[in-house]
N, C-alpha and C positions, 0 to 999 in steps of 0.2 A: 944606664938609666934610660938613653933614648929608645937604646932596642927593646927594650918593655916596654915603655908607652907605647912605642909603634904598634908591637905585638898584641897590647892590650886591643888600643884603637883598631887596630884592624877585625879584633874577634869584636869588639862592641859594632863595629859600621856593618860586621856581618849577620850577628843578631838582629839587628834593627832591620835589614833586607828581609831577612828571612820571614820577622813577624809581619812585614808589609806585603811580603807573597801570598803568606798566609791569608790576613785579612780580605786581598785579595778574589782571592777563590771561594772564599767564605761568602761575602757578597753579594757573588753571582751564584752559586749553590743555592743562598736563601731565594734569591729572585725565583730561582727556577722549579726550587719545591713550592713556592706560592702558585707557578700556574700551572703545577704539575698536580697540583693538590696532597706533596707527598709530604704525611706528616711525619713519618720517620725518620727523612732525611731534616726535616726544620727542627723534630725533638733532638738530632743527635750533634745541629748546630746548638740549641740552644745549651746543651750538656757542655761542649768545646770552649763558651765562651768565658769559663775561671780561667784555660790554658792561656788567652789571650790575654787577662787581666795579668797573670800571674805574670807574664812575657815582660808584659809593660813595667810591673814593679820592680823586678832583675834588673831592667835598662837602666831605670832612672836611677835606682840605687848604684849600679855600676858608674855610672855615670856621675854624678857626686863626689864617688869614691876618686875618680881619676881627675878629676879636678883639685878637691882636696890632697892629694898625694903629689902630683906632676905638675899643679900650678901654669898649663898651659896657657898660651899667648895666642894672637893673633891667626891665624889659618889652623890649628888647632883644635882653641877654645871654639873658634867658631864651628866647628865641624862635631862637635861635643855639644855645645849648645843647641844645636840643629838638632840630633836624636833627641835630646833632652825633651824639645818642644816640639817635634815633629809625633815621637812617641805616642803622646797624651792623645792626638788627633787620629791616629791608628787604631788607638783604642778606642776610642769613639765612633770611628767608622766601623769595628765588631760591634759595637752595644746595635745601631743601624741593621747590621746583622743578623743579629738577634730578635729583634724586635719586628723585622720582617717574616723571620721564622717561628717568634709569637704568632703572629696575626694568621700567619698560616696553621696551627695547632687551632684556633679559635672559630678557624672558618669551619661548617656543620652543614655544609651539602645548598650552598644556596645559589641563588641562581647566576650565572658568569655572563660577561658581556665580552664575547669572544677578541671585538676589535680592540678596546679598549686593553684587554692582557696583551694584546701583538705588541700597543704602544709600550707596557709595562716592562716587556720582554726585551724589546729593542734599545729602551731608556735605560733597563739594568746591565744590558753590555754595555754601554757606552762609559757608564758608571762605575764598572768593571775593571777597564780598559784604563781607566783615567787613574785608579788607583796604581795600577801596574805602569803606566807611563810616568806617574809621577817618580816612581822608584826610579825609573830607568835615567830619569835626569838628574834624581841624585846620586846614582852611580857616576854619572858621567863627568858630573859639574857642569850640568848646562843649563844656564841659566836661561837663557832665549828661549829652548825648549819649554822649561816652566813656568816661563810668561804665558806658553801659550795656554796655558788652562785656563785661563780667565774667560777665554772665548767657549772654550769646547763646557764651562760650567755654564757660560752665557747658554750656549745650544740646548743643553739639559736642562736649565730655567723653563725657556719654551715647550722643550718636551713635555713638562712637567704639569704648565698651566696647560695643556693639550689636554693632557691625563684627566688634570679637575674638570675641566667644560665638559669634557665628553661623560665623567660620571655625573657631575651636574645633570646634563641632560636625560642621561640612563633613569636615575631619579623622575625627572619630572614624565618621562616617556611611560613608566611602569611602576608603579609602587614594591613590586615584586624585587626589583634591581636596587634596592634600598639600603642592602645591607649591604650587598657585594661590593656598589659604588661608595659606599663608606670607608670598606675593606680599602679598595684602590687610591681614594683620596689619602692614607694614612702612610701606604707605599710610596705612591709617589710623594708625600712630605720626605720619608725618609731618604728616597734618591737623590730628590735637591739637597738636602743637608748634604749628606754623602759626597754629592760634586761640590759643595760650601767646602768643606772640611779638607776635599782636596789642594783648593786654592790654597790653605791654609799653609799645607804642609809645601806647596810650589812656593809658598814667601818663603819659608826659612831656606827650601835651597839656592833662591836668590838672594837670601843671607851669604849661606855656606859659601858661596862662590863668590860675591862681589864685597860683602861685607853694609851690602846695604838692605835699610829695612822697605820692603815696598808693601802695596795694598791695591792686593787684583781684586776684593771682593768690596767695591765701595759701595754701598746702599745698599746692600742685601739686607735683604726681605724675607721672614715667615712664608713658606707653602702654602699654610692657609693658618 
């Protein structure tokens, strides 16, 4: 019976990586068809993201199942509980996905404010990067590691209102930059979530490893 569970556990901790790589690249794809202006590559995200959904409902029903079955305990259950609720936040970092690679389908030739996409650009690796790092520390169980997102989501906050002031001003500069800077304000909403949603998943792996609950996102705040 152990050697099943392990075996299970082990394909379920590899699913869950797998769909977090995935999301991942996904991310930053959208990011990059937004100042690429490629809409084929954001329709062919937005096609992708039932595989993501579907990803997510495999886990958590696997996941149920191996609890109801194996009745795990203590470093286990918590390592089961972790995807369970880590899961749901991966899939919401695809919808973010998506929803960037909406806005680029939506966008109709208007006019760009070239600085402002740099920041765009620079904010969605970061973004990126935060996703795939946090994987990396639940690989590892490190838990210090994903303390540190709290700061690097701090650093993406700022990015973030950078993004606003600067369309802000695009706006009041040019009536012209109206729609674009709308575009961008809607982006960078989604990248701050995006780093929100990272912290999210860096608690439960300071679950999975220490067994305790913490709270790196205190007073988080709406984009706009």
């Amino acid at each position: 019976m152990r050697r099943l569970f392990d075996e299970e556990l082990a394909d379920l901790d590899t699913s869950f990586k797998e769909m977090g790589l995935l999301v991942s690249e996904t991310i930053q794809r959208s990011v990059q068809a937004f100042l690429d202006h490629d809409r084929a590559t954001a329709q062919e995200i937005i096609d992708s993201d039932q595989a993501i959904n579907q990803r997510e409902i495999a886990l958590e029903k696997k996941s149920f199942e191996m609890i109801a079955l194996y009745q795990p305990v203590t470093t286990d259950l918590r390592e089961i509980v972790t995807i369970l609720k880590a899961v749901s936040v991966i899939e919401r970092i695809g919808d973010n996905a998506r929803n960037i690679a909406i806005s680029t389908i939506h966008v109709k030739g208007n006019r760009r404010v070239a600085d402002i996409e740099e920041k765009i650009g620079n904010t969605g690796q970061v973004v990126s990067k935060m996703v795939a790092d946090v994987l990396t520390y639940y690989i590892s169980d490190d838990a210090q590691g994903a303390a540190s997102m709290s700061e690097t989501a701090h650093q993406v906050a700022l990015a973030t209102q950078d993004i606003r002031d600067a369309s802000i001003e695009a706006m009041k500069a040019d009536a012209e930059n109206v729609e674009a800077a709308t575009d961008y304000l809607v982006i960078g909403g989604y990248l701050k979530r995006t780093s929100d949603y990272v912290t999210d998943i860096a608690e439960w792996v300071i679950y999975k490893r220490t067994g305790k609950i913490v709270e790196l996102n205190p007073g988080t705040s709406s984009f706009i």
